[in-house]
C-alpha positions in Angstrom: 185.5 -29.8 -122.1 185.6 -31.6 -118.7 188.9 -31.0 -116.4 189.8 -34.1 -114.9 190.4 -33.3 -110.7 193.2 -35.8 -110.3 196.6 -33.7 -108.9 196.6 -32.9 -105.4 198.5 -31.2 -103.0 200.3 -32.9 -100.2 202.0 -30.8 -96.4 205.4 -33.1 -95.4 206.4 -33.1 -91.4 210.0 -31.9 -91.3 212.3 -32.7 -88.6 213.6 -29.8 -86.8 217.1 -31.2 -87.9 216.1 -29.3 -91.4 217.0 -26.1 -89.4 220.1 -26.4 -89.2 219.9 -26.0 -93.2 221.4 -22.4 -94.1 219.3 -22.3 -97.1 215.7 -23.6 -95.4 216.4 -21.4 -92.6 216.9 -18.3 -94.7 213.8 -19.1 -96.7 211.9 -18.8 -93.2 213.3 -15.5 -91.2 210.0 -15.7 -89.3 209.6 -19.2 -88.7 208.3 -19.3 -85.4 209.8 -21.8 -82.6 207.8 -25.0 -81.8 205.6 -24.5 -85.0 206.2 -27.5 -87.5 208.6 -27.2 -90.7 206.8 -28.7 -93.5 207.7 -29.4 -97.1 204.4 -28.0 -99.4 204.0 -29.9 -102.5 201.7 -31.0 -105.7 201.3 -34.6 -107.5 199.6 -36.1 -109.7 199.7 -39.3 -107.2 198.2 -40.2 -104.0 200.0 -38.2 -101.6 201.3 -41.6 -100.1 202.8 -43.0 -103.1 204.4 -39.4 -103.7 205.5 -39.2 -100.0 207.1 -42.9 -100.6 209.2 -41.6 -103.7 210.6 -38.9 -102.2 212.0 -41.1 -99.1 213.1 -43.3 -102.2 215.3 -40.7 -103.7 213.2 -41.0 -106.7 212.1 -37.5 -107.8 212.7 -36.3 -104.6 213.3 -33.1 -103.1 216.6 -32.8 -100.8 214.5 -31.9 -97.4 211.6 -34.4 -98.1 213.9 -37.1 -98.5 216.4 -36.2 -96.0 214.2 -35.4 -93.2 210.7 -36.0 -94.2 208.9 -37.9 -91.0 205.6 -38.5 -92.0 202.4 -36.8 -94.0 199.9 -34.3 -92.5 197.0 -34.8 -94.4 195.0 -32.4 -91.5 196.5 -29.7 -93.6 195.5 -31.1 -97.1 193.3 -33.3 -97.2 189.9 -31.0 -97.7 191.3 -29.3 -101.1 192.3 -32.9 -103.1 191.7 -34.1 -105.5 191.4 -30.9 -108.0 192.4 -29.9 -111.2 196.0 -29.1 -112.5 195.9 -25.5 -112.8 194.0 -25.2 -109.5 196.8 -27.7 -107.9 199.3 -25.6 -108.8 198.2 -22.1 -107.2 197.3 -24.5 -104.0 200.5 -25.3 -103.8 201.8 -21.8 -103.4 198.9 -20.5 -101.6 199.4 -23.3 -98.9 203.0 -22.6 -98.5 201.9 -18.9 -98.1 199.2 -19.3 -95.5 201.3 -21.8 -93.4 204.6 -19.9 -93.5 202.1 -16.4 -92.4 201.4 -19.3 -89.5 204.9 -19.5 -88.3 206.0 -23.1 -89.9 208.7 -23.5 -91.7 207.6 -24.2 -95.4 209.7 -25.2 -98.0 207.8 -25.3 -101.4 209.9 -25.9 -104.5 
């Protein structure tokens, strides 16, 4: 059986406006001033198309839509495009590794 590699994960520049969110800053207690916020995520789509529907309110999470500036596909790019299963650990593994960084990561 062949696994199709067509899900990918995608990092979201925050504002730092999304600070001022009691529940994203309690999420990151070591966030680390100056460092970005980003908002870690995985898709089926092109990380454009995905980035475009959650400033569209369609399937969107609350911080991407609200204060998502632009994509940071620096931090991405290298791993897409990969299977589901694998999509999904990156997902969590990415948060993890940026948020050990000093960003603040939300990850739903």
């Amino acid at each position: 059986m062949v696994i199709k590699a067509k899900h990918h994960v995608y990092v979201i520049e925050l504002s730092k406006d999304v600070l001022y969110e009691s529940k994203f800053k309690k999420a990151n207690p070591d966030y680390q001033s100056g460092q970005p916020c980003v908002y870690v995520g995985m898709t089926g789509l092109d990380p454009d198309l995905r980035f475009d529907k959650h400033k569209a309110g369609i399937q969107a999470n609350k911080y991407a839509q609200e204060y998502g500036l632009q994509l940071l596909p620096e931090l991405y790019e290298e791993y897409n495009p990969m299977p589901y299963e694998d999509a999904k650990y990156m997902e969590v593994d990415l948060a993890i590794r940026l948020r050990e960084a000093g960003f603040g990561v939300w990850q739903a």
